[in-house]
Every structure is written in structure tokens, then in C-alpha cells.
TIPA-105770 format. One record per residue: residue number from 1; y, x, z of N, C-alpha, C in turn; residue in one letter. Coordinates in nm, 4 decimals. Atoms other than C-alpha are relative to their C-alpha. Layout:
+------+----------+----------+----------+----------+----------+----------+----------+----------+----------+------+
| resi |      n_v |      n_u |      n_w |     ca_v |     ca_u |     ca_w |      c_v |      c_u |      c_w | resn |
+------+----------+----------+----------+----------+----------+----------+----------+----------+----------+------+
|  NUM |        Y |        X |        Z |        Y |        X |        Z |        Y |        X |        Z |    A |
...
+------+----------+----------+----------+----------+----------+----------+----------+----------+----------+------+
This chain:
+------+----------+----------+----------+----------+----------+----------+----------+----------+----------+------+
| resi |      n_v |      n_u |      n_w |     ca_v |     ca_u |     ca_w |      c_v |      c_u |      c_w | resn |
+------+----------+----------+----------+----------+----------+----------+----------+----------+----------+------+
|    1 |  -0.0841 |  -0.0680 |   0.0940 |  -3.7268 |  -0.1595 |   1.1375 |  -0.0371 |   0.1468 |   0.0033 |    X |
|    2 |   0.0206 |  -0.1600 |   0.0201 |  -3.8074 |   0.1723 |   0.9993 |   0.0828 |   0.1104 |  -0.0496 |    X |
|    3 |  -0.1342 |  -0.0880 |   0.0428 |  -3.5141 |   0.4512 |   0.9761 |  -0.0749 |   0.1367 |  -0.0931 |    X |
|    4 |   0.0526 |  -0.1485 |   0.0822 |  -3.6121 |   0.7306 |   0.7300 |   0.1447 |   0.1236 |  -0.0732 |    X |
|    5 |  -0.1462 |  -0.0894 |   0.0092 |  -3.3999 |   1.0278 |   0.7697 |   0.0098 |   0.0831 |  -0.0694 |    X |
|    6 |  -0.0032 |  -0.0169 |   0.0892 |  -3.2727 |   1.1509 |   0.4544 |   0.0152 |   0.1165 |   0.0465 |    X |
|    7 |   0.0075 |  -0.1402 |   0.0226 |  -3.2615 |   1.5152 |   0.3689 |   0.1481 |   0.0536 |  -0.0576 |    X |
|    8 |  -0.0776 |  -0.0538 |   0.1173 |  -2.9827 |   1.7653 |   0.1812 |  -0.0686 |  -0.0028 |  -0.0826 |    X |
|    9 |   0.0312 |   0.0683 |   0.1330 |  -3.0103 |   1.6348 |  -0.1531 |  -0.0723 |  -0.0607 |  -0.0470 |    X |
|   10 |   0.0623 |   0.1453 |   0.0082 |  -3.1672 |   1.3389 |  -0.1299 |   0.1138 |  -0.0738 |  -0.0694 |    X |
|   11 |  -0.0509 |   0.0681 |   0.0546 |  -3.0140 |   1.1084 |  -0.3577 |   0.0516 |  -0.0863 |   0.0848 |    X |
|   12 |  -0.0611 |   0.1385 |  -0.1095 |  -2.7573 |   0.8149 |  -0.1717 |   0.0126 |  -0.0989 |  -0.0991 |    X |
|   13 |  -0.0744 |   0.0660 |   0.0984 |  -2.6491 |   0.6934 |  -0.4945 |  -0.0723 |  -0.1146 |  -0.1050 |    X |
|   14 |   0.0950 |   0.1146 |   0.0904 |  -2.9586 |   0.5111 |  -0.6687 |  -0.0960 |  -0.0657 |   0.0292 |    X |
|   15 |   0.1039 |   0.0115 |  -0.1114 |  -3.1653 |   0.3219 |  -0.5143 |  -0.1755 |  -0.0248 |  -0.0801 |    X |
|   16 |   0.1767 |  -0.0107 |   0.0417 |  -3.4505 |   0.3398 |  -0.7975 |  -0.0385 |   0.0895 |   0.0153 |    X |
|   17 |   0.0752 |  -0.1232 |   0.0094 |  -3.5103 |   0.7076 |  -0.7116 |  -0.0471 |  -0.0050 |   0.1750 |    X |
|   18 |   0.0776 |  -0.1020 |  -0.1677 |  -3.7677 |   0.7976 |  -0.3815 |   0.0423 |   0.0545 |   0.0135 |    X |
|   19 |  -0.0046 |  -0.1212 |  -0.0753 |  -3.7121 |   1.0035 |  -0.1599 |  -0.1419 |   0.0298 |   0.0408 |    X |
|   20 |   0.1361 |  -0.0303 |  -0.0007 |  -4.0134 |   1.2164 |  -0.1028 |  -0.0364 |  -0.0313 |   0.1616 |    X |
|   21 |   0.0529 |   0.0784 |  -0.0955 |  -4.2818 |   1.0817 |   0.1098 |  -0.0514 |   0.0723 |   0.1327 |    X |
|   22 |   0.0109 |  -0.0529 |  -0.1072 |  -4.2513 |   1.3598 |   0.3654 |   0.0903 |   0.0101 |   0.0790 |    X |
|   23 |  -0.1218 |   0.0072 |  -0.0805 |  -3.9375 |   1.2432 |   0.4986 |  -0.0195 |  -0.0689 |   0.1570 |    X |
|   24 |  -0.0209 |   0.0393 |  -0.1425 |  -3.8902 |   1.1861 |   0.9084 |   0.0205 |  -0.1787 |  -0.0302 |    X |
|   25 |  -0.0059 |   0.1195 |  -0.0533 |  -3.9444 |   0.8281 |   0.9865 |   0.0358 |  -0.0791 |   0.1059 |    X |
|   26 |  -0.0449 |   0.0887 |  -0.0866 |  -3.8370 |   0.6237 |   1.2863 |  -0.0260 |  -0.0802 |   0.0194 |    X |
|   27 |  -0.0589 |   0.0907 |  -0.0656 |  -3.8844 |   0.3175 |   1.4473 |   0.0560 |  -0.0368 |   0.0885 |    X |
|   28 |  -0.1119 |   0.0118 |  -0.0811 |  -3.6176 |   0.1884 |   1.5521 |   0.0176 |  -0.1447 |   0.0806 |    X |
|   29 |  -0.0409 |   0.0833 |  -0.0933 |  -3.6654 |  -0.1596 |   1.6406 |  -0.0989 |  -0.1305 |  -0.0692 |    X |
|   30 |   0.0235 |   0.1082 |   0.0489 |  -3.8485 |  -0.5011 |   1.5718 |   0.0402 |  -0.0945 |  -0.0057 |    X |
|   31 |  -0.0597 |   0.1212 |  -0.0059 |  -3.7023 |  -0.8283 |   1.4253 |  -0.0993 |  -0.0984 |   0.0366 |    X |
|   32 |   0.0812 |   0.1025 |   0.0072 |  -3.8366 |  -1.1409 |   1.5694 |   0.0777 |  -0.1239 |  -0.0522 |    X |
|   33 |  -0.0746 |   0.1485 |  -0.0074 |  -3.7630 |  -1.5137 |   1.4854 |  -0.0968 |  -0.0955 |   0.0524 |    X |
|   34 |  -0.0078 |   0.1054 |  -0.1012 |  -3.8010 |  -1.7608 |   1.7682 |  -0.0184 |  -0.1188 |  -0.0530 |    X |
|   35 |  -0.0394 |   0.1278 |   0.0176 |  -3.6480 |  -2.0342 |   1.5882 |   0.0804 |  -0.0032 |  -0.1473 |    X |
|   36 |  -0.1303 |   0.0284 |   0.1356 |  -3.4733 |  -2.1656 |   1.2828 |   0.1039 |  -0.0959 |  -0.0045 |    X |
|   37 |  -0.1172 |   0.1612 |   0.0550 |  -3.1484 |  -2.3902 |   1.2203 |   0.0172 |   0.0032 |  -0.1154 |    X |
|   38 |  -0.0530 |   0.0895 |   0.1341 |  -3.0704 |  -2.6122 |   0.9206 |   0.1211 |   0.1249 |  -0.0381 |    X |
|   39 |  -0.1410 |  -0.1289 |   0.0542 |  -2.8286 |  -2.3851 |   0.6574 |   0.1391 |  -0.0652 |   0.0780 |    X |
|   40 |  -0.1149 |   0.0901 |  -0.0413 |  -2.5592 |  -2.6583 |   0.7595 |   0.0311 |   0.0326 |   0.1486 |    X |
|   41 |  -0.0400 |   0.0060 |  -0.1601 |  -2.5985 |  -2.6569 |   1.1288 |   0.0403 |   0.1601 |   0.0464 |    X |
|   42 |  -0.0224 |  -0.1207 |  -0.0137 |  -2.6053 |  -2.2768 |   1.1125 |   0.1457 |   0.0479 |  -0.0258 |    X |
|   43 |  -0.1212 |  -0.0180 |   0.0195 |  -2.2526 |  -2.2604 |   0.9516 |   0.0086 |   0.1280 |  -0.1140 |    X |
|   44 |  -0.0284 |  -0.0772 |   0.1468 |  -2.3276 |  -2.0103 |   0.6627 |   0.0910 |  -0.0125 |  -0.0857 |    X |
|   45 |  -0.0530 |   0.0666 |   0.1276 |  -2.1485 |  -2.2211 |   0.4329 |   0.1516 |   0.1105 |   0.0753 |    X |
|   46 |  -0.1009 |  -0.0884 |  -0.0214 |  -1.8638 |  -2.0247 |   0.6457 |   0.0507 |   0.1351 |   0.0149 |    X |
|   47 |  -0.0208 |  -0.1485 |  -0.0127 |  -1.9288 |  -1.6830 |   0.6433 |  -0.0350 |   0.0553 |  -0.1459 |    X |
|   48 |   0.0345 |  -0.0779 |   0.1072 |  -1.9074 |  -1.4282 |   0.3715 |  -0.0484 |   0.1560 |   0.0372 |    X |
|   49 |   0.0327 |  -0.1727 |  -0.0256 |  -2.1365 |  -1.1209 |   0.4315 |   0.0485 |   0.1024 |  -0.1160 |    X |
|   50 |  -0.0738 |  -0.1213 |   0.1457 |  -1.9505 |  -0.8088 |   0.2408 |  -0.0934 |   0.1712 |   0.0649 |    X |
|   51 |   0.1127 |  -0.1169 |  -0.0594 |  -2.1977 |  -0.4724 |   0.2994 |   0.1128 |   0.0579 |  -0.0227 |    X |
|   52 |  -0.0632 |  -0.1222 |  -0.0213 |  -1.8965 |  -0.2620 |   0.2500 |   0.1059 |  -0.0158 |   0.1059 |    X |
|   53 |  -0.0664 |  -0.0013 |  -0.0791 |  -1.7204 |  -0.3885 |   0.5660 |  -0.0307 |   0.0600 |   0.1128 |    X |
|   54 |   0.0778 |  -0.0844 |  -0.0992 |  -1.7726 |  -0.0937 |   0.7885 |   0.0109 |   0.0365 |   0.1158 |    X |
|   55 |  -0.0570 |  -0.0234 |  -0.1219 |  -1.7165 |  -0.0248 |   1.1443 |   0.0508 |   0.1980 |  -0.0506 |    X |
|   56 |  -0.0302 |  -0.1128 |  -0.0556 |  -1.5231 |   0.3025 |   1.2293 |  -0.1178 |   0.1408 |   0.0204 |    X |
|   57 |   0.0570 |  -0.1244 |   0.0555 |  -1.7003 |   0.6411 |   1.1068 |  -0.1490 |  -0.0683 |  -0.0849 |    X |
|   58 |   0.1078 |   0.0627 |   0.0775 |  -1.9657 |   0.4462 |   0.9000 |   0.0614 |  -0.0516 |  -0.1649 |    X |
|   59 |   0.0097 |  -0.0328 |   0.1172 |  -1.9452 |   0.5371 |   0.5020 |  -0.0357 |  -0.0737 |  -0.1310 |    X |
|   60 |   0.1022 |   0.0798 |   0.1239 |  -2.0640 |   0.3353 |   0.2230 |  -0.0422 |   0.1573 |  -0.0943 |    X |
|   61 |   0.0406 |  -0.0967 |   0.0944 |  -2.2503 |   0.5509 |  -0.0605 |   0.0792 |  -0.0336 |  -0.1213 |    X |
|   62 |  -0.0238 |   0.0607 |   0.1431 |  -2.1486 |   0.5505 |  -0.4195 |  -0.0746 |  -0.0717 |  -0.0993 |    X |
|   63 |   0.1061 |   0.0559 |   0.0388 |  -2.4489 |   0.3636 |  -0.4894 |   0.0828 |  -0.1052 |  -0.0949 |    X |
|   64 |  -0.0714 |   0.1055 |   0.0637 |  -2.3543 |   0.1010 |  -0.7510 |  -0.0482 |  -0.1343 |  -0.0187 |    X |
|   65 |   0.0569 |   0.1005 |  -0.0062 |  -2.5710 |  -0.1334 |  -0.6753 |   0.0550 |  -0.0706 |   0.1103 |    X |
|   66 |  -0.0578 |   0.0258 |  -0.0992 |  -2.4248 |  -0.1641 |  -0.3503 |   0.1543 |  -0.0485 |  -0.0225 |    X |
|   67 |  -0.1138 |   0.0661 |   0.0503 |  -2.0678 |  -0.1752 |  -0.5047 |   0.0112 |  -0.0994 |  -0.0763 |    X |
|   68 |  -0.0469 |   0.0472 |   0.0635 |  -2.1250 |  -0.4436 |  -0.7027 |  -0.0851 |  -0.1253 |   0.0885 |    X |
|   69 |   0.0354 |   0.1487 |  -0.1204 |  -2.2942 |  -0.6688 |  -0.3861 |   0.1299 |  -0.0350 |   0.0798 |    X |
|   70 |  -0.0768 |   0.0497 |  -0.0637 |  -1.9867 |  -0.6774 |  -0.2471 |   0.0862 |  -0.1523 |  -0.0822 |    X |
|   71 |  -0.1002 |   0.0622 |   0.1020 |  -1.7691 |  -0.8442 |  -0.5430 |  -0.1271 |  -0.1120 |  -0.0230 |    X |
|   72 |   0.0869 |   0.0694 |   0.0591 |  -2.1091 |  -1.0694 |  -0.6235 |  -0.0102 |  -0.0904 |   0.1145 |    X |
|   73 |   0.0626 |   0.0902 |  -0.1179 |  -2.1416 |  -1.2018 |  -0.2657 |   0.1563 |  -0.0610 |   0.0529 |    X |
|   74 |  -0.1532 |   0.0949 |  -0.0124 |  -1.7908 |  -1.3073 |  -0.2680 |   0.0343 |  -0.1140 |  -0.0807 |    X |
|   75 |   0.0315 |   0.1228 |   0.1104 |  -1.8384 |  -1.4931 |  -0.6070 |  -0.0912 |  -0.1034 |   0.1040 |    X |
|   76 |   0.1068 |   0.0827 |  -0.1093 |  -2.1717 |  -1.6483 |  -0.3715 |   0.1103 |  -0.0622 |   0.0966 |    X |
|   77 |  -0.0686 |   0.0800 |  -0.1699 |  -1.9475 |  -1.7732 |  -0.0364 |   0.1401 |  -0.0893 |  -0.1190 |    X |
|   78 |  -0.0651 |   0.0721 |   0.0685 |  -1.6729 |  -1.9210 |  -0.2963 |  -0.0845 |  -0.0736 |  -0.0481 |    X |
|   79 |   0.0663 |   0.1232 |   0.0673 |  -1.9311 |  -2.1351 |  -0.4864 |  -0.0830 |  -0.0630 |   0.1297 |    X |
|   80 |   0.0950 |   0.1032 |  -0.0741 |  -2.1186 |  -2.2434 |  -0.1846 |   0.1652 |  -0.0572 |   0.0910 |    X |
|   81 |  -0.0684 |   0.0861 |  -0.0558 |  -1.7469 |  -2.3473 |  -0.0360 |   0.0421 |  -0.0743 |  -0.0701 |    X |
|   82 |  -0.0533 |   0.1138 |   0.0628 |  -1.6724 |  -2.5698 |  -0.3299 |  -0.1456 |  -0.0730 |  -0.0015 |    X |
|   83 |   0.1007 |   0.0483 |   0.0408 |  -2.0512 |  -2.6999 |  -0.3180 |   0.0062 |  -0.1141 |   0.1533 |    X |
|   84 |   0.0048 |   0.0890 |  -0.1172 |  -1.9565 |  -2.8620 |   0.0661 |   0.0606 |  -0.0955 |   0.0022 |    X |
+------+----------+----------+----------+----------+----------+----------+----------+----------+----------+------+
């Protein structure tokens, strides 16, 4: 995972605009996968990921792409619990 640490007035809000390509970078960490389980055995069908559920001092942007994954991925976890 690569953290790229935004600037004053860097855009938060759109995510079709760059930020310029002399911004501080980071890595911060690598994902691996080991292994996979079945969607079923995994238990997805029971969770609803919402990106604007935030821990304690952690912000959402006014991005609106982002506001409208929340309300869309809630539609998603309702149709996959009438699909079980």
C-alpha cells in the first residue's frame, strides 16, 4: 500500500483530479493472500461495508463519489440478503 501525502490545496473532493506527481509517497504496508474461502463460507452475504463508518477523529471528504458508495452499498447487502 502506497500513502501519498496530500498537500494545502490539494483537492479531497474529486477523485478525477491528480494531485501533482511531486507529492510525498509512503509505503506503508503489503497485502498478501494466503488463501481464499467460498463467498458463502466467508459470510459476506452478512456484512454491509459502509466507507463512511469512521472510527473516532477520522473525517470523510465531501467527495461525492464517496457519498453516494455508502447509500449504493447498502442497496448491494439488501439485494444479496434477499438473493440467500
Amino acid at each position: 500500500m502506497i500513502l501519498t501525502i496530500g498537500e494545502p490545496g490539494d483537492p479531497e473532493d474529486d477523485p478525477t483530479i491528480l494531485w501533482p506527481a511531486n507529492r510525498k509517497e509512503l509505503k506503508v504496508g503489503t497485502l498478501t493472500i494466503a488463501s481464499a474461502t467460498s463467498e458463502k463460507q466467508a459470510g459476506s452475504y452478512g456484512i454491509n461495508f459502509d466507507p463512511l463508518m469512521l472510527d473516532d477523529g477520522v473525517a470523510a471528504t465531501n467527495d461525492p463519489v464517496l457519498l453516494f458508495r455508502s447509500a449504493s452499498y447498502a442497496v448491494s447487502h439488501t439485494r444479496r440478503l434477499q438473493d440467500v
